[in-house]
PDB file of N, H, CA, C and O in Angstrom:
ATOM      1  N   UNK A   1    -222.650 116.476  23.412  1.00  0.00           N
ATOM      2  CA  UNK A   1    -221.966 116.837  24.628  1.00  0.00           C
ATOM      3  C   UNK A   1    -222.633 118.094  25.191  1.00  0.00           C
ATOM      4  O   UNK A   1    -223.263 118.771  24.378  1.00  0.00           O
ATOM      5  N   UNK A   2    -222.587 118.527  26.527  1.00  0.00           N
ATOM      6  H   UNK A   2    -222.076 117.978  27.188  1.00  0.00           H
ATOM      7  CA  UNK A   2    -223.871 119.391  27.199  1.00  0.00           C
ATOM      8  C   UNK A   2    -222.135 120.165  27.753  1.00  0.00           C
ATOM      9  O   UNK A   2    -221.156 119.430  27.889  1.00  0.00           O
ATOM     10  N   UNK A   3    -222.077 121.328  27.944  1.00  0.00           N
ATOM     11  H   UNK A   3    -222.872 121.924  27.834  1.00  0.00           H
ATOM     12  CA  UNK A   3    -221.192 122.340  28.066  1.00  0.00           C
ATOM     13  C   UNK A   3    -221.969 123.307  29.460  1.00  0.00           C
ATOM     14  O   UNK A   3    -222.893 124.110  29.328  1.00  0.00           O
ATOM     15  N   UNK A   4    -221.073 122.822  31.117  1.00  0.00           N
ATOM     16  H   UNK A   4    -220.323 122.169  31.224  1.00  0.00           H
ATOM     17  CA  UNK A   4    -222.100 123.688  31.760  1.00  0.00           C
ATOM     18  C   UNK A   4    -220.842 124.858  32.506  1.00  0.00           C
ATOM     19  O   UNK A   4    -219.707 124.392  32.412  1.00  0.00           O
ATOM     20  N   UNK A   5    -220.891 125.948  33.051  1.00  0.00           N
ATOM     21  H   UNK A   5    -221.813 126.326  33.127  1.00  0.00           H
ATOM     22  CA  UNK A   5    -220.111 126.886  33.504  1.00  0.00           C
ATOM     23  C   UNK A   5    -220.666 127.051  34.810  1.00  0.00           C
ATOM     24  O   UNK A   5    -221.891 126.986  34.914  1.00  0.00           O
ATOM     25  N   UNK A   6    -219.826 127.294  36.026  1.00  0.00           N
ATOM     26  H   UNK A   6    -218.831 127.346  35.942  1.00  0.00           H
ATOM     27  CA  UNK A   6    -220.348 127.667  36.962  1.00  0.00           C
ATOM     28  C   UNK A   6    -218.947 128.450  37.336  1.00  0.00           C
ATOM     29  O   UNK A   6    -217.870 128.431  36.741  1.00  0.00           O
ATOM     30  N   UNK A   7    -219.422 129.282  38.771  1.00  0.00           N
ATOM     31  H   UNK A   7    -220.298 129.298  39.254  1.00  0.00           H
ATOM     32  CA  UNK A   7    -218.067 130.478  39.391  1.00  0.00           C
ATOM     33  C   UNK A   7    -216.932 128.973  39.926  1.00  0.00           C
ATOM     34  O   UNK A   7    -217.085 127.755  40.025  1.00  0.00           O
ATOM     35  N   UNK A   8    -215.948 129.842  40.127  1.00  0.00           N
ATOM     36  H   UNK A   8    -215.824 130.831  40.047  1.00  0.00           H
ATOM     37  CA  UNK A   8    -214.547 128.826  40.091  1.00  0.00           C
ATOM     38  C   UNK A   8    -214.337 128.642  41.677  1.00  0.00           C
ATOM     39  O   UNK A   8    -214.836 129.516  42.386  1.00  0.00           O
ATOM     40  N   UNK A   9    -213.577 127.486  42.358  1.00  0.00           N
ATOM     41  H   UNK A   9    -213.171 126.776  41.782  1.00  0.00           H
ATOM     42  CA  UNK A   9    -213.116 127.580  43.206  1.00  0.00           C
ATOM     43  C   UNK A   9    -212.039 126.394  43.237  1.00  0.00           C
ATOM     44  O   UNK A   9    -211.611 125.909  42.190  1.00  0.00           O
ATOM     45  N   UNK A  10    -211.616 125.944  44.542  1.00  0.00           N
ATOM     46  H   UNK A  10    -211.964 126.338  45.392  1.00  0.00           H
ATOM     47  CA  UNK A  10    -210.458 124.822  44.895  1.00  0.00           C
ATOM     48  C   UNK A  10    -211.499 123.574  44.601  1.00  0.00           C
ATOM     49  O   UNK A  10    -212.686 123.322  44.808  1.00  0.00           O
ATOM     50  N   UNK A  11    -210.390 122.963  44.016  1.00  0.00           N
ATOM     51  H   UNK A  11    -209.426 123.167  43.848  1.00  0.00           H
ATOM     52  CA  UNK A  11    -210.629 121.283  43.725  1.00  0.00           C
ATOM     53  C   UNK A  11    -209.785 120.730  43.915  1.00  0.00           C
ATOM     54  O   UNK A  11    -208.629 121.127  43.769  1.00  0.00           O
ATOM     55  N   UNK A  12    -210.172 119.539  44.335  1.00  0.00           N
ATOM     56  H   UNK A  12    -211.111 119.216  44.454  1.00  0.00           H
ATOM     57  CA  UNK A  12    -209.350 118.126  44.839  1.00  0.00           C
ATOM     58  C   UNK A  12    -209.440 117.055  43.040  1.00  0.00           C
ATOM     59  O   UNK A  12    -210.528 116.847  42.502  1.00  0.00           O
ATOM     60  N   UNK A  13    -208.470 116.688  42.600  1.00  0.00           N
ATOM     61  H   UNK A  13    -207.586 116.857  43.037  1.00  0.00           H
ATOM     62  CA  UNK A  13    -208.794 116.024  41.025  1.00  0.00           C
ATOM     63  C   UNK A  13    -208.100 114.783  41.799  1.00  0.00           C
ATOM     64  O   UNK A  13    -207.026 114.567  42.360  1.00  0.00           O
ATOM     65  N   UNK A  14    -209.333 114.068  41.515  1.00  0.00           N
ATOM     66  H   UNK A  14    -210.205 114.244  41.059  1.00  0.00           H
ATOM     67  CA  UNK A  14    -209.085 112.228  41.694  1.00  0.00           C
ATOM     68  C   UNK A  14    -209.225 111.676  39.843  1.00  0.00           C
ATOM     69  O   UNK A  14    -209.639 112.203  38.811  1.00  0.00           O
ATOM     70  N   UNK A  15    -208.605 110.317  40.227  1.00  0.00           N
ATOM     71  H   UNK A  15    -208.269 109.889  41.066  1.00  0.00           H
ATOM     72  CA  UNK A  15    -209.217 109.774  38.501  1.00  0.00           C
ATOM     73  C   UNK A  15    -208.903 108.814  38.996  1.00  0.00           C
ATOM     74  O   UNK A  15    -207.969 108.485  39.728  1.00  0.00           O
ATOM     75  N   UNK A  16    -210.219 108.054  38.322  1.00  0.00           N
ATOM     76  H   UNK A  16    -210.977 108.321  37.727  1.00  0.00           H
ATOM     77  CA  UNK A  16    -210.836 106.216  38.249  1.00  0.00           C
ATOM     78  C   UNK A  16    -209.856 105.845  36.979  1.00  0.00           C
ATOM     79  O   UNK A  16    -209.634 106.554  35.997  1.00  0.00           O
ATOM     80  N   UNK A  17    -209.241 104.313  37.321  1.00  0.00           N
ATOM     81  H   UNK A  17    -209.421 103.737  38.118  1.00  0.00           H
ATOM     82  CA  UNK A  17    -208.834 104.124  35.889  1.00  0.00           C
ATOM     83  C   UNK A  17    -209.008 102.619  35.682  1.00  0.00           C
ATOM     84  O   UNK A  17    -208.652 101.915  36.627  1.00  0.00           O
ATOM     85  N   UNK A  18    -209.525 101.983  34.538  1.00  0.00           N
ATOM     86  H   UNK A  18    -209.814 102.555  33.770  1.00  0.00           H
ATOM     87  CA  UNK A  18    -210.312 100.495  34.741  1.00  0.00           C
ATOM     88  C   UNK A  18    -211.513 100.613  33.527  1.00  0.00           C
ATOM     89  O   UNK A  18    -211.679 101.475  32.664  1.00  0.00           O
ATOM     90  N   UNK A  19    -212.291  99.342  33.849  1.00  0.00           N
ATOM     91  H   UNK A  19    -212.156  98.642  34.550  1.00  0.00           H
ATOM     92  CA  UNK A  19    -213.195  98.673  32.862  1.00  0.00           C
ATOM     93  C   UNK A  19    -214.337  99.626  33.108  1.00  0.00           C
ATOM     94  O   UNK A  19    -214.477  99.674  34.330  1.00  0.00           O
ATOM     95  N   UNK A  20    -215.285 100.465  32.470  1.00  0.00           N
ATOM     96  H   UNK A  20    -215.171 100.426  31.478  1.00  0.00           H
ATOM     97  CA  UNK A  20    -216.119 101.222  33.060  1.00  0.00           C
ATOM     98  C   UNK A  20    -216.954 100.084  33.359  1.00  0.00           C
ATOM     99  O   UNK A  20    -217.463 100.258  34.466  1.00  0.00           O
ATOM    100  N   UNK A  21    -217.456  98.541  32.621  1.00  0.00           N
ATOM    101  H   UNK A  21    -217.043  98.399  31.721  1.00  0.00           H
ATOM    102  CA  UNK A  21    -218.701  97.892  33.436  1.00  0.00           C
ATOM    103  C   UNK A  21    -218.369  97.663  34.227  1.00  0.00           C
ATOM    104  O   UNK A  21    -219.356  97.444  34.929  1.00  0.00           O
ATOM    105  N   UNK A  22    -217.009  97.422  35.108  1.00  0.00           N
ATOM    106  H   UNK A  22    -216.207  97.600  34.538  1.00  0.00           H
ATOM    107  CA  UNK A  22    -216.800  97.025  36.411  1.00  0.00           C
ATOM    108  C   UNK A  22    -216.793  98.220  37.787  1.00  0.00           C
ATOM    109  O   UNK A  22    -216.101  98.167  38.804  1.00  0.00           O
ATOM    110  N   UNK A  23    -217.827  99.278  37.390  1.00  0.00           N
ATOM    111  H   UNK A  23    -218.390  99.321  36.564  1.00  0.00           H
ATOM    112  CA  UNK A  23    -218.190 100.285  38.937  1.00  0.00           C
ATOM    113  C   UNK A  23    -217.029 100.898  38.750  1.00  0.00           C
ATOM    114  O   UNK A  23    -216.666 100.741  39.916  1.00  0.00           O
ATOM    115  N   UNK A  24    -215.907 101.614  38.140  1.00  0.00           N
ATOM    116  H   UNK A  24    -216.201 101.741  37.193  1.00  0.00           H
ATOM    117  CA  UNK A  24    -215.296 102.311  38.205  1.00  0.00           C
ATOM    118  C   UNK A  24    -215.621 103.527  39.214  1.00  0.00           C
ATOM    119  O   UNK A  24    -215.132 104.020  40.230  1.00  0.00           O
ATOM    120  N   UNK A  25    -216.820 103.750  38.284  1.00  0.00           N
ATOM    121  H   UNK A  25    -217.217 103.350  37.458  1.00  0.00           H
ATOM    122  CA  UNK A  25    -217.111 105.546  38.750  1.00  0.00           C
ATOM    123  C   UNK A  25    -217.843 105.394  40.038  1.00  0.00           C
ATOM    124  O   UNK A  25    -217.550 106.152  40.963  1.00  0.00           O
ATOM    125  N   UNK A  26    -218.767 104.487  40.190  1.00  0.00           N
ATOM    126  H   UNK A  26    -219.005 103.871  39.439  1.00  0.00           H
ATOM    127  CA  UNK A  26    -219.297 104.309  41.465  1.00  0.00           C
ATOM    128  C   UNK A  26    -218.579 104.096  42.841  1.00  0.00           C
ATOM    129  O   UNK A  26    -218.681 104.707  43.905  1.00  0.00           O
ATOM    130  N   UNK A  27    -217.640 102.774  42.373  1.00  0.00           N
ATOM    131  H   UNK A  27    -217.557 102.277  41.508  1.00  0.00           H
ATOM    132  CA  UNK A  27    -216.604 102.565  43.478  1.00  0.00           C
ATOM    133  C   UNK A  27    -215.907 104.189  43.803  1.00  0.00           C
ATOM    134  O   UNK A  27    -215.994 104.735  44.903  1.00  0.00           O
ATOM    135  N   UNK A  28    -215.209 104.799  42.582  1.00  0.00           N
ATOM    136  H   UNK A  28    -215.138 104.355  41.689  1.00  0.00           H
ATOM    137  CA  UNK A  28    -214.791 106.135  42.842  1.00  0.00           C
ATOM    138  C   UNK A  28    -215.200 107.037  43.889  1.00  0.00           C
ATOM    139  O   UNK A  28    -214.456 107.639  44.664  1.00  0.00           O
ATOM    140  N   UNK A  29    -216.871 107.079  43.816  1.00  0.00           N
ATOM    141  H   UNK A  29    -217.475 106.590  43.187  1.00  0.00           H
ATOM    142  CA  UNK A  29    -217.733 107.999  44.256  1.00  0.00           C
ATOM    143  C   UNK A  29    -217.740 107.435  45.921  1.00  0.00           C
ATOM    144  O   UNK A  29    -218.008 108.244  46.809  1.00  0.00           O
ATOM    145  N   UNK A  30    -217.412 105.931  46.269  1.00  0.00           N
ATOM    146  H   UNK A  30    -217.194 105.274  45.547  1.00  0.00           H
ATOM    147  CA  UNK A  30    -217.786 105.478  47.123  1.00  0.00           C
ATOM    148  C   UNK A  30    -216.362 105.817  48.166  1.00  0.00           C
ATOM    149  O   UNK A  30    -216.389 106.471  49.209  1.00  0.00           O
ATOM    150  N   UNK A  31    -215.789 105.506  47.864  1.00  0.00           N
ATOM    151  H   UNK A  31    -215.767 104.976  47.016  1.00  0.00           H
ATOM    152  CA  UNK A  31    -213.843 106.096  48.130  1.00  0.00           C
ATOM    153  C   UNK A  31    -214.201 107.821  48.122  1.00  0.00           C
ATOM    154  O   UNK A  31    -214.488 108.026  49.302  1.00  0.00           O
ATOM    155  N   UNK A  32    -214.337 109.261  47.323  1.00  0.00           N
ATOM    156  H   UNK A  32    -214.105 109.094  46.365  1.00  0.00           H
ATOM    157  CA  UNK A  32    -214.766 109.592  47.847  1.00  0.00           C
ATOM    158  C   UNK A  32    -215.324 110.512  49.065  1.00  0.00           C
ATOM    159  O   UNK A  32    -214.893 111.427  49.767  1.00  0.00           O
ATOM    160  N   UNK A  33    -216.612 109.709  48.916  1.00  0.00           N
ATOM    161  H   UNK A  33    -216.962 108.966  48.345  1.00  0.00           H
ATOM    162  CA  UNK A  33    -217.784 109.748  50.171  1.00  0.00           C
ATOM    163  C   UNK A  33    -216.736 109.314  51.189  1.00  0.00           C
ATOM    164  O   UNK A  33    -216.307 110.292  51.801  1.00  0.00           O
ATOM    165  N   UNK A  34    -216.219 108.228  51.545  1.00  0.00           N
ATOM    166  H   UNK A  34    -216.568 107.433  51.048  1.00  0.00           H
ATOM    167  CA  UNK A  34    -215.155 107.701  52.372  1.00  0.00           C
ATOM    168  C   UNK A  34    -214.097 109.018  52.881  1.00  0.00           C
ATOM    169  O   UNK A  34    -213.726 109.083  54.053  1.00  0.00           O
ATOM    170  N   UNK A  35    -213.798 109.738  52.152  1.00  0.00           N
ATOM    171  H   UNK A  35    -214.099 109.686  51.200  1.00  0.00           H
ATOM    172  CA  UNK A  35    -212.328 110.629  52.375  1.00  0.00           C
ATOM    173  C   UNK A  35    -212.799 111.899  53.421  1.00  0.00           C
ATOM    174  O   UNK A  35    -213.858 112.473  53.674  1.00  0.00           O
ATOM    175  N   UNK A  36    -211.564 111.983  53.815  1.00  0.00           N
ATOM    176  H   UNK A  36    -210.703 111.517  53.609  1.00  0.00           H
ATOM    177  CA  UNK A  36    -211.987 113.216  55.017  1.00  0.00           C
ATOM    178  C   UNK A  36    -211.396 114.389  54.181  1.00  0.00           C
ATOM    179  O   UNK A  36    -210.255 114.817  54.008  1.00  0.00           O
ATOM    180  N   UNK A  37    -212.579 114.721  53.752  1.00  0.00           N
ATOM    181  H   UNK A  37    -213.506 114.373  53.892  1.00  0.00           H
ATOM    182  CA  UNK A  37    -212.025 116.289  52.816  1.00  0.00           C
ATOM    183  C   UNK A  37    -212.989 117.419  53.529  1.00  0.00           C
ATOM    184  O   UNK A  37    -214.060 117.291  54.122  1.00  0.00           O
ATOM    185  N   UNK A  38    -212.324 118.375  53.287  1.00  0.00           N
ATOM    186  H   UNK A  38    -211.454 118.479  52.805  1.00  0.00           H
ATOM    187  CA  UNK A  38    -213.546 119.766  53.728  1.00  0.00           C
ATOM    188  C   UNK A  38    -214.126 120.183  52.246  1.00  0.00           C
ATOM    189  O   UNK A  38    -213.502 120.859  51.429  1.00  0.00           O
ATOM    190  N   UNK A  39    -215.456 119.639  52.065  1.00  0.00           N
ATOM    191  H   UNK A  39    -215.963 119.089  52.729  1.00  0.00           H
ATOM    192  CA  UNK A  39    -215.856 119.621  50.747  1.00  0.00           C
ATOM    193  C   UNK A  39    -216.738 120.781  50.811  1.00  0.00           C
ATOM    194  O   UNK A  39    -217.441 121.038  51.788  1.00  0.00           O
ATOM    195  N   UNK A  40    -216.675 121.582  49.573  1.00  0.00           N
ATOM    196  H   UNK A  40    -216.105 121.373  48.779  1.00  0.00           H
ATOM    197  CA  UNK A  40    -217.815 122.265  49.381  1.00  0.00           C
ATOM    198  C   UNK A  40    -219.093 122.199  49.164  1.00  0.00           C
ATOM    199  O   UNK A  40    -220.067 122.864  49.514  1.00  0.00           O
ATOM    200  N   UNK A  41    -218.926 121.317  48.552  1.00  0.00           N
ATOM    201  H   UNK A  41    -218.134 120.776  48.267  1.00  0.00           H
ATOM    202  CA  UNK A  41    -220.721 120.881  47.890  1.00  0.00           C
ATOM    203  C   UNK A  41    -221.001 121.877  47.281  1.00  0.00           C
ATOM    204  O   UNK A  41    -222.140 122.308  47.460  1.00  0.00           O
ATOM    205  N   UNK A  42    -219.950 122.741  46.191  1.00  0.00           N
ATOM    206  H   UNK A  42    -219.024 122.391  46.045  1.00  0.00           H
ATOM    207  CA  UNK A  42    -220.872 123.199  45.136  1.00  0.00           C
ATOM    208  C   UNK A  42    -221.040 122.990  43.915  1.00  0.00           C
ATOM    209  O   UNK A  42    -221.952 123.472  43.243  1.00  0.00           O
ATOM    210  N   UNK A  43    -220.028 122.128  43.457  1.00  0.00           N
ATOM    211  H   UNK A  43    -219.287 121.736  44.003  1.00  0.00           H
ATOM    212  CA  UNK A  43    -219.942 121.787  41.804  1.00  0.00           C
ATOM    213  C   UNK A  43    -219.027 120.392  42.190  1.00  0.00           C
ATOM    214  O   UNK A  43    -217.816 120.553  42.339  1.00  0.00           O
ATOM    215  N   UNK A  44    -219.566 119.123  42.339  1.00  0.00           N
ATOM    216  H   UNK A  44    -220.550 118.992  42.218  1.00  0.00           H
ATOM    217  CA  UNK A  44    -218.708 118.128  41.817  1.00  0.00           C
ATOM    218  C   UNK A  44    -218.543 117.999  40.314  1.00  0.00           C
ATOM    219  O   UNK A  44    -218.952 119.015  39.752  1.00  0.00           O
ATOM    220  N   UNK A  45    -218.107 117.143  39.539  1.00  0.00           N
ATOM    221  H   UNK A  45    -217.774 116.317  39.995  1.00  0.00           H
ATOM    222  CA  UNK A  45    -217.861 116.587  38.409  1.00  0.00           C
ATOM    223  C   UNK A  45    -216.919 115.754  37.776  1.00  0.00           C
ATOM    224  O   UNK A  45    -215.715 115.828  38.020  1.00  0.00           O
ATOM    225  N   UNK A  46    -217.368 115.040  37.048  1.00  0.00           N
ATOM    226  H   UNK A  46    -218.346 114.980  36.850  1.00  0.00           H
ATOM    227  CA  UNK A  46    -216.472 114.298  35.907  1.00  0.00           C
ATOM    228  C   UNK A  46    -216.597 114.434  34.947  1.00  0.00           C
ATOM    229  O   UNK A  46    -217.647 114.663  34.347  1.00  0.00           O
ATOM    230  N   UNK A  47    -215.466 114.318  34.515  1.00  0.00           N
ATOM    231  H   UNK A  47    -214.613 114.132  35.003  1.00  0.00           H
ATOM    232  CA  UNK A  47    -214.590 114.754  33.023  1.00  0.00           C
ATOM    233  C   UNK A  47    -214.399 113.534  31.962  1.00  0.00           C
ATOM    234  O   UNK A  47    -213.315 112.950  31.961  1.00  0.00           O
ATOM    235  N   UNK A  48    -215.427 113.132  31.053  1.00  0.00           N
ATOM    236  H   UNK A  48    -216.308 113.607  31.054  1.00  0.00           H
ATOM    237  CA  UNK A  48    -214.672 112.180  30.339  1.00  0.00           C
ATOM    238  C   UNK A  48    -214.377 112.670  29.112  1.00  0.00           C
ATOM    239  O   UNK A  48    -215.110 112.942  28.161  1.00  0.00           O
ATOM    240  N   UNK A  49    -212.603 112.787  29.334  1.00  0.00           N
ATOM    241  H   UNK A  49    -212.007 112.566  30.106  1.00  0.00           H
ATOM    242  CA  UNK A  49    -212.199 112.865  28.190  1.00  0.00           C
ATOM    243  C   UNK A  49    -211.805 111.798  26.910  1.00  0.00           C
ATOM    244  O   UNK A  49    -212.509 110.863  26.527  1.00  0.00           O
ATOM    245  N   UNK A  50    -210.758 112.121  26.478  1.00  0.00           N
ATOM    246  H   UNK A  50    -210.186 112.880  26.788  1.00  0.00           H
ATOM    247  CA  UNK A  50    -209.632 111.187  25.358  1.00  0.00           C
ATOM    248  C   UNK A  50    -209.927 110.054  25.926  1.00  0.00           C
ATOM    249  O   UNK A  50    -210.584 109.128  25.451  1.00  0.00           O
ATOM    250  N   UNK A  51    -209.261 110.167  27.302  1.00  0.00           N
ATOM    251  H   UNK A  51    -208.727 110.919  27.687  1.00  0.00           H
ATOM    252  CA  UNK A  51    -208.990 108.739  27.703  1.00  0.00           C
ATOM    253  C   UNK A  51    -209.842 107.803  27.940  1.00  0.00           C
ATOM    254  O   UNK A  51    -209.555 106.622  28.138  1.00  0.00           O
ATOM    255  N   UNK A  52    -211.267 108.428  27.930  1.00  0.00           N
ATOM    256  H   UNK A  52    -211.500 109.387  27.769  1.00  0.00           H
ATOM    257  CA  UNK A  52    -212.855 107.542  28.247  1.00  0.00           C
ATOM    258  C   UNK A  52    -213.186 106.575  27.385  1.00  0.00           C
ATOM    259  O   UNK A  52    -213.858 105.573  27.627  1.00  0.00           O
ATOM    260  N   UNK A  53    -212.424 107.080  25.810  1.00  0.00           N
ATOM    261  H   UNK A  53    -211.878 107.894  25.614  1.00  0.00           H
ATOM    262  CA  UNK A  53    -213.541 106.734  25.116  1.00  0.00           C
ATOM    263  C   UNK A  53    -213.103 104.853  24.795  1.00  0.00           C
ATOM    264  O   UNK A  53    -213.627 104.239  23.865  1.00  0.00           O
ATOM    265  N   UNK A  54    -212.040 104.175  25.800  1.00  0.00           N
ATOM    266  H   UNK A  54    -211.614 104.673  26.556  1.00  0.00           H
ATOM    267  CA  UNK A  54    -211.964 102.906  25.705  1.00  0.00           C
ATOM    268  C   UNK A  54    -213.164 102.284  26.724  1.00  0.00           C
ATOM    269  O   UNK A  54    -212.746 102.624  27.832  1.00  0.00           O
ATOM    270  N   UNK A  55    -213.947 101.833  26.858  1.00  0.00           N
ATOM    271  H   UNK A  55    -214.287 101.558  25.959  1.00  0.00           H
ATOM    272  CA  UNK A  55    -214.744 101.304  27.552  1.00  0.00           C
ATOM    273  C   UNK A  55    -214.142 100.326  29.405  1.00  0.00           C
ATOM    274  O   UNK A  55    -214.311 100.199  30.618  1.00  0.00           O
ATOM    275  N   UNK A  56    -213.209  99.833  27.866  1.00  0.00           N
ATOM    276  H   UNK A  56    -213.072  99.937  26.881  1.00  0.00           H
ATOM    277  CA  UNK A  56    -212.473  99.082  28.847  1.00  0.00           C
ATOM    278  C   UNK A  56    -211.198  98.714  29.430  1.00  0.00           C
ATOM    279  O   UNK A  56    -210.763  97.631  29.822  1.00  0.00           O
ATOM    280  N   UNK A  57    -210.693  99.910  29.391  1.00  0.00           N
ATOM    281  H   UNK A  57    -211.046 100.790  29.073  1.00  0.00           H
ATOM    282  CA  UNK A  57    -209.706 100.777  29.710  1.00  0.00           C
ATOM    283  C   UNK A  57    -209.615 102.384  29.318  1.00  0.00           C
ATOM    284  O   UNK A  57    -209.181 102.971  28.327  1.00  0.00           O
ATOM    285  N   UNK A  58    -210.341 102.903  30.785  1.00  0.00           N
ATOM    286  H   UNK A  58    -210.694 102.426  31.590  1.00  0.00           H
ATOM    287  CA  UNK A  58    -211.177 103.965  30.584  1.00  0.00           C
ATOM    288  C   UNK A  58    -210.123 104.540  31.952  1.00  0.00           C
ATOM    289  O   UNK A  58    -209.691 103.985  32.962  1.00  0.00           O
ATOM    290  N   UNK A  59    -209.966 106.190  31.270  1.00  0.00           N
ATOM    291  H   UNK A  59    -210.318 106.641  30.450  1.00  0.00           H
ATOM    292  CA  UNK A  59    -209.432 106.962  32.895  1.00  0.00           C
ATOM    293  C   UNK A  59    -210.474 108.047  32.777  1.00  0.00           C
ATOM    294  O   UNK A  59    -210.490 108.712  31.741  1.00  0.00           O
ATOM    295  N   UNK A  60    -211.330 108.286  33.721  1.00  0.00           N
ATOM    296  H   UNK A  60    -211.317 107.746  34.562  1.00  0.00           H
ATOM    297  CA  UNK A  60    -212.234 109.426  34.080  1.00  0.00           C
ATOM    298  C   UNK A  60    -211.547 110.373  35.563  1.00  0.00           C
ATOM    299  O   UNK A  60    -211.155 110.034  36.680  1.00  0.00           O
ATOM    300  N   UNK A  61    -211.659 111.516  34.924  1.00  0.00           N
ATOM    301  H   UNK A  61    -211.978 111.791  34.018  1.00  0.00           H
ATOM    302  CA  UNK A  61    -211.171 112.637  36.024  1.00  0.00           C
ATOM    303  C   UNK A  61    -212.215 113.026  37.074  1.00  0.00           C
ATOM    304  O   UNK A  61    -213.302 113.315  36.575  1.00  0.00           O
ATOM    305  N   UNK A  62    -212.159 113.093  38.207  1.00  0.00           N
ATOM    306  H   UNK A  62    -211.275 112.859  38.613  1.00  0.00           H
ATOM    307  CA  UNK A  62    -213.515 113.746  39.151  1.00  0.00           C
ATOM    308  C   UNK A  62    -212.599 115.038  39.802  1.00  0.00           C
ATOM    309  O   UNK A  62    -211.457 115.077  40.261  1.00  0.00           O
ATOM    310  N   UNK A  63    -213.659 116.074  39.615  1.00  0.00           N
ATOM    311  H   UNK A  63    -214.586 116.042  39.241  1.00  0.00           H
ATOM    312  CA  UNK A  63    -213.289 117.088  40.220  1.00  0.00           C
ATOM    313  C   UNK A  63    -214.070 117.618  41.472  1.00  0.00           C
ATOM    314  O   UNK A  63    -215.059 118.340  41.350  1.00  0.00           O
ATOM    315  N   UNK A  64    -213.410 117.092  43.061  1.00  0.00           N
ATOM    316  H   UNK A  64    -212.606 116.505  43.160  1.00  0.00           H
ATOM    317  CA  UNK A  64    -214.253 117.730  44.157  1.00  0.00           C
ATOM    318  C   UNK A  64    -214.414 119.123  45.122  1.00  0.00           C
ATOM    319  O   UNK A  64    -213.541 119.443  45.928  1.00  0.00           O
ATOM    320  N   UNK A  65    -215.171 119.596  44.997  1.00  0.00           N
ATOM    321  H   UNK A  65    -215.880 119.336  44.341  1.00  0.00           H
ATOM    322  CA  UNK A  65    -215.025 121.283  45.758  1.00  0.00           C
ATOM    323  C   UNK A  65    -214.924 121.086  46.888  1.00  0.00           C
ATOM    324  O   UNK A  65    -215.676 120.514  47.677  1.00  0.00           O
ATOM    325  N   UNK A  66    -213.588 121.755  47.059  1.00  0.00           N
ATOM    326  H   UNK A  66    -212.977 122.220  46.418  1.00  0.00           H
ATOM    327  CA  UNK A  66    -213.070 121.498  48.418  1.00  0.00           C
ATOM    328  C   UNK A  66    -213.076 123.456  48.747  1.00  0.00           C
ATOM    329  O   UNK A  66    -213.241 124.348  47.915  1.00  0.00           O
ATOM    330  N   UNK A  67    -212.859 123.564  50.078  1.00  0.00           N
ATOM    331  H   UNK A  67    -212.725 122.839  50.754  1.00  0.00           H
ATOM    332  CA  UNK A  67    -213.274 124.881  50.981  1.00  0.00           C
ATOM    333  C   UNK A  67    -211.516 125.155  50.798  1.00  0.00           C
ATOM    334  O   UNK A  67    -210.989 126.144  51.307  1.00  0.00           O
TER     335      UNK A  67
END
């Protein structure tokens, strides 16, 4: 597991929940790109925790920088 830190700000927390071979995270990303947020663009990310480690029944957290 890779451990990264960056300075803090507001986030928007979405979570995908589903089969990961079926585009979970992509569809996620695509929804989104879709949303009218005032995004930061400085640190997106996802979180796979506990709940990832079913393949196929998987919940992944996304965290978006919002202004």
């Amino acid at each position: 597991m890779v451990g990264r830190s960056f300075n803090g700000g507001n986030y928007v927390q979405l979570t995908a929940r589903g089969d990961l071979m079926k585009n979970i995270i992509v569809d996620q990303w695509k929804e989104i790109w879709a949303m009218d947020l005032e995004r930061a663009y400085t640190a997106d990310f996802e979180s796979f925790g506990e709940k990832s480690q079913n393949p196929a029944d998987a919940e992944i957290d996304f965290f978006i920088a919002v202004k």
